[in-house]
C-alpha positions, 0 to 999 in steps of 0.5 A: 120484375128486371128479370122478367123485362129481361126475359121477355126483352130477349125472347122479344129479339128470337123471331129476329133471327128465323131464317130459311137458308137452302134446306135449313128453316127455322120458325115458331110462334112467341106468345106473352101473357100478362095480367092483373085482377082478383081471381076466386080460389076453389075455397070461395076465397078473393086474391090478388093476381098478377101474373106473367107468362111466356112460351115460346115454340120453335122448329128448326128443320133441316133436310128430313130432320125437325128439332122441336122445342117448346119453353114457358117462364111464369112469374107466377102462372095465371093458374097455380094451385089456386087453392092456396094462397102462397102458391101464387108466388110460384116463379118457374122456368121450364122446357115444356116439350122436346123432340127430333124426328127424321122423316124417312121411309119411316117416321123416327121421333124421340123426346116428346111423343104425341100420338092416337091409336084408332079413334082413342079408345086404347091410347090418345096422348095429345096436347089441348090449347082449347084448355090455357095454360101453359106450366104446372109439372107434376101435377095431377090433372084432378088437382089442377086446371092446366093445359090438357098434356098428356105426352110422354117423353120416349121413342116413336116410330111410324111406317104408313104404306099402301097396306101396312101402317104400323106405330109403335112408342115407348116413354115414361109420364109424370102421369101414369108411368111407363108406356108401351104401345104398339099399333099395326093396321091392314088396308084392304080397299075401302076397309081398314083392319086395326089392332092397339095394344097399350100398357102402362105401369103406374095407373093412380087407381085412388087419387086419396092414395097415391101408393095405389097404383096399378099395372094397366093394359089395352087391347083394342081391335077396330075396323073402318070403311069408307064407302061413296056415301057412308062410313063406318067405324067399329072397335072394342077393347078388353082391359087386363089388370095383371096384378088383380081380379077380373073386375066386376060388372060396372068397374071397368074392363070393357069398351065398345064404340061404334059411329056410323055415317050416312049421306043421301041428297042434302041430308046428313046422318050419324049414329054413335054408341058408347059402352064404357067400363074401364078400370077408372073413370080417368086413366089419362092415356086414352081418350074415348068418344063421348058421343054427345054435343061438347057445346050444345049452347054456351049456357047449357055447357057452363051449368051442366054438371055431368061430366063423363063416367068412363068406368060405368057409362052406356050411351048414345047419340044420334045427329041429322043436317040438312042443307038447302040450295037458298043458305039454309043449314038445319041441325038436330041432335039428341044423347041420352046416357047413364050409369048401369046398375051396380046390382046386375052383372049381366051387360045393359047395353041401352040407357036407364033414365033412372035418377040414381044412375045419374041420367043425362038426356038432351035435344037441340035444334039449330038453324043457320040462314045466309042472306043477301048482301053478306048478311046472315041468322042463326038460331038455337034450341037445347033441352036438357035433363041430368040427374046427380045422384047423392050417397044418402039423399035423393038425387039432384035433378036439374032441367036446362031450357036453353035459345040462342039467336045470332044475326050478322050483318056490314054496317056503315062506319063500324064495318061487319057486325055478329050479334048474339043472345042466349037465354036459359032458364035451369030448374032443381025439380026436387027443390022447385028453385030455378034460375034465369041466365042471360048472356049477350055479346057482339063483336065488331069487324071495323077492318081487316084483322082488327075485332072488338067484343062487348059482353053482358052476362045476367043470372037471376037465381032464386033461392027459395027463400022469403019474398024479398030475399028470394032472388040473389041477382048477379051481372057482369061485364067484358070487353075485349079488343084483338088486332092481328097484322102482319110486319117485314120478314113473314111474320105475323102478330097478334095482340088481344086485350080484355077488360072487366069480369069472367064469371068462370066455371066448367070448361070441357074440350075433347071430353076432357073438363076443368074449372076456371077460375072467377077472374076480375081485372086486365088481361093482356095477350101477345101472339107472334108468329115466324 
C-alpha cells in the first residue's frame, strides 16, 4: 500500500508540468482505479478483490515530431486471470505503448503501430476502450477478459496524396508473430481502387496446442464510391497458407464483404453481405464487418450467445431511418446468419436457418421523438432467435422478445431527468423454460457535468422444475455518481463512484467479445486530463 500511495502521489504531480513552450507541447490524460468487493471467477467461485490501477498516457510533440507513451501499475489489476485465486496477487508495472513519428510529406511512425486496411478485412490492428482493462502481457485473448490491443511493435510509413495512398508496416506481436503489410490505393473521382496485402507468421491454429501455428497471408482488393446520395464498398479477400492444403469448404480461405448505402428525401437505407471462411475463427490481425446490430437492446445483448463464426459464416443485414421535420427519428433493421454445410463444397451464398448450422436472425424497431420544452421519448422492439448446436445432442434453440422505453425531461430541483426500462422475456424452445428480465435506470443532470445513476436489474427464471421451486429469482442494484470539471492551467478531470452489483456477462465491441466478470462492492475512477 506505501508504494502504491507513492506512485500515485507522483503520477498525481506529472499533469503539474504540461506545458506548451512555442513549438513544443506536452499533454495526456491520468486515470486512477481503485476498487474493492467480490467478484465471481469463471469456476463460479466468490473472491475477495481489491484492486489498484494506474495509466498514464502523454504526447510530447515538437515541431513535426510526436513521442507517444503510455504506462499502467496494478496492484493486482481488476481483471487478472480470475480463474485462479493466486493470480490475484499479481502487482506489475509496464510500458503499455511507445512510438515516435514525424509528420512530413509522409507519415514516419516507429514503436507501437495501429492501423486499418480497407475496412478490416485483411488487416485492423486497433486499441478498444469500450472492453476496460488496461495490463495483462502475453496473454491470450480467449483466456482473458482484457482491453482489446492488438498493436505491434514495428515501422509505419503512410503517404496520402491527390491519387496515390500507400501504407505500409513491419512489427512483431505477442499475439501472432511477425507482420508484414502493404496497402496502395488509387483514387480516380469519386471512386477509390484498393489492394491489401498482409502476412503473418505465427497464427495459433489450435489454442489446445501451442506448438501449432501457422504462416498466414491476406490478399485482399476492394473499391469504394461515393456518389451525392449513395455509396458503395466491395472487397474480397483470398487467404494462403504456404506450409498446408488449400482448405476445404467451410474452414477458411475466403471473404467477401460488401455494404451499399442510399439516401432519398428523409430516408436512409443500407445493405451489408457477409461470406466469411477464413482459416480460424479468430486470427486476431483482422477485423471483419459483422453486419449485424452490436447492441440491438441491452438485455438482448447480455443473454445473446452467438458470437461471430469468421471461419464459416454467410450473412446479412439490412437497416432503414427515417426522419420527419416534427422530431420523429424511425429505425428498423433485420440480420440473419448462419454456418454452412460441412457436407457441400459448392459456395452457399445465402443463410440456411437450419438448428445445426447454429442459425441467428433478428428484428428490431426504434423510434425516437423530441418534444417540447427540452423533453424527449424513445422506444424499442427486438426480436431474436439463435440456434446453438451441440455435438451429440440436439441443438439449443432460444427466442429473445425484447421492449425498451426511455422518456427524458427538466425537472425543478433535480435539473434534467433520462429514465429508461427494459423488458424481455427469452425462451428454451426445446426445454420449454423461459426466463423474464427487467432492467430499469435513471440518470439524473442536477447541473452541469455532475450525473447520478440509480439501476435495478430483475431476472425470473424458471427452472422447470416442481411448483415451488420452479422460479430462482435473482435482483441486484447499482448507483453511481460522476462529476466532471474543470481547474487553473486547461486541465479537465473526472471523478466517477459506483456502488452496489454488476451482474456481468458477455460484452462485444467491434465484433470483438469477453466475459466480465460478477462484481459486487465500491468502485472508484479518477479521469484527468492536460
Amino acid at each position: 500500500m506505501r508504494h502504491t500511495l507513492l506512485l500515485a502521489g507522483l503520477l498525481g504531480t506529472l499533469p503539474a508540468y504540461g506545458f506548451s513552450l512555442g513549438e513544443t507541447s506536452f499533454n495526456g490524460t491520468l486515470t486512477a482505479r481503485v476498487g474493492d468487493g467480490e467478484i465471481q471467477n469463471t469456476l463460479g467461485e466468490s473472491l475477495d478483490r481489491e484492486f489498484r490501477e494506474f495509466i498514464l498516457d502523454g504526447d510530447l510533440t515538437w515541431r513535426e515530431f510526436r513521442l507517444n507513451l503510455a504506462a499502467a501499475y496494478v496492484d493486482p489489476a481488476e481483471f487478472p486471470d480470475t480463474r485462479t485465486v493466486d493470480s490475484t496477487l499479481v502487482r506489475s508495472g509496464s510500458l503499455l505503448r511507445a512510438s515516435l513519428e514525424w509528420q512530413g510529406p509522409v507519415l514516419l511512425r516507429a514503436g507501437t503501430i495501429y492501423t486499418t486496411f480497407g475496412r478490416g478485412l485483411s488487416l485492423s490492428l486497433y486499441r478498444d476502450e469500450q472492453l476496460v482493462n488496461p495490463l495483462l502481457e502475453r496473454t491470450s485473448r480467449h483466456e482473458q477478459p482484457t482491453t482489446w490491443d492488438n498493436s505491434v511493435n514495428g515501422g509505419y510509413v503512410e503517404y496520402l496524396g491527390d491519387r496515390l495512398g500507400l501504407k505500409a508496416i513491419a512489427g512483431e506481436s505477442d499475439y501472432f508473430g511477425r507482420l508484414l503489410g502493404l496497402n496502395p490505393e488509387l483514387t480516380l473521382g469519386a471512386g477509390t481502387l484498393g489492394l491489401a496485402y498482409a502476412g503473418v507468421d505465427e497464427v495459433l491454429l489450435d489454442p489446445q496446442n501451442s506448438a501449432d501455428v501457422q504462416e498466414v497471408q491476406n490478399h485482399e482488393v476492394y473499391y469504394s464510391h461515393y456518389g451525392s446520395n449513395w455509396d458503395l464498398f466491395v472487397s474480397h479477400l483470398e487467404q494462403h497458407l504456404p506450409e498446408e492444403e488449400t482448405p476445404t469448404a467451410g474452414s477458411g480461405g475466403v471473404a467477401s464483404y460488401a455494404s451499399v448505402g442510399y439516401t432519398l428525401a428523409d430516408w436512409s437505407l443500407r445493405g451489408e453481405y457477409k461470406y466469411y471462411r477464413f482459416t480460424d475463427e479468430r486470427l486476431r490481425f483482422n477485423s471483419p464487418p459483422i453486419a449485424q446490430q452490436e447492441i440491438p437492446t441491452r438485455l438482448i445483448a447480455r443473454k445473446r450467445k452467438r458470437v461471430n463464426h469468421f471461419n464459416d459464416e454467410v450473412g446479412f443485414q439490412l437497416e432503414a431511418q427515417r426522419y420527419y421535420d416534427n422530431g420523429l427519428e424511425l429505425f428498423f433493421s433485420t440480420a440473419m446468419a448462419s454456418r454452412m454445410d460441412p457436407e457441400n463444397d459448392s459456395p452457399e451464398f445465402l443463410p440456411e436457418l437450419s438448428e445445426e448450422r447454429a442459425a441467428y436472425r433478428e428484428l428490431t424497431g426504434a423510434a425516437q421523438m423530441e418534444l417540447q420544452h427540452e423533453r424527449h421519448l424513445s422506444l424499442g422492439l427486438g426480436w431474436a432467435e439463435e440456434a446453438e448446436p451441440h455435438a451429440n445432442s440436439p441443438a439449443s434453440v432460444y427466442r429473445n422478445i425484447g421492449a425498451a422505453f426511455g422518456i427524458g425531461s427538466p425537472l425543478p430541483l433535480v435539473g434534467s431527468v433520462e429514465a429508461n426500462v427494459e423488458l424481455l422475456r427469452r425462451e428454451d424452445l426445446h426445454k420449454g423454460v423461459h426466463q423474464n428480465l427487467t432492467l430499469a435506470y435513471v440518470d439524473f443532470f442536477p447541473f452541469s457535468g455532475f450525473s447520478l445513476n440509480l439501476t435495478a436489474d430483475f431476472e425470473n427464471r424458471d427452472l422447470g422444475g416442481a411448483a415451488d421451486e420452479a422460479l430462482h429469482r435473482q435482483w441486484m442494484g447499482s448507483t453511481e455518481i460522476r462529476y466532471d470539471f474543470a481547474s487553473a492551467g486547461d486541465l479537465s478531470h473526472s471523478l466517477t463512484l459506483f456502488a452496489g452489483r454488476l451482474r456481468g456477462g458477455l460484452v462485444c465491441s467491434s465484433g470483438n467479445c469477453r466475459v466480465v466478470a460478477p462484481f459486487s462492492g465500491l468502485k472508484l475512477r479518477y479521469d484527468m486530463q492536460f
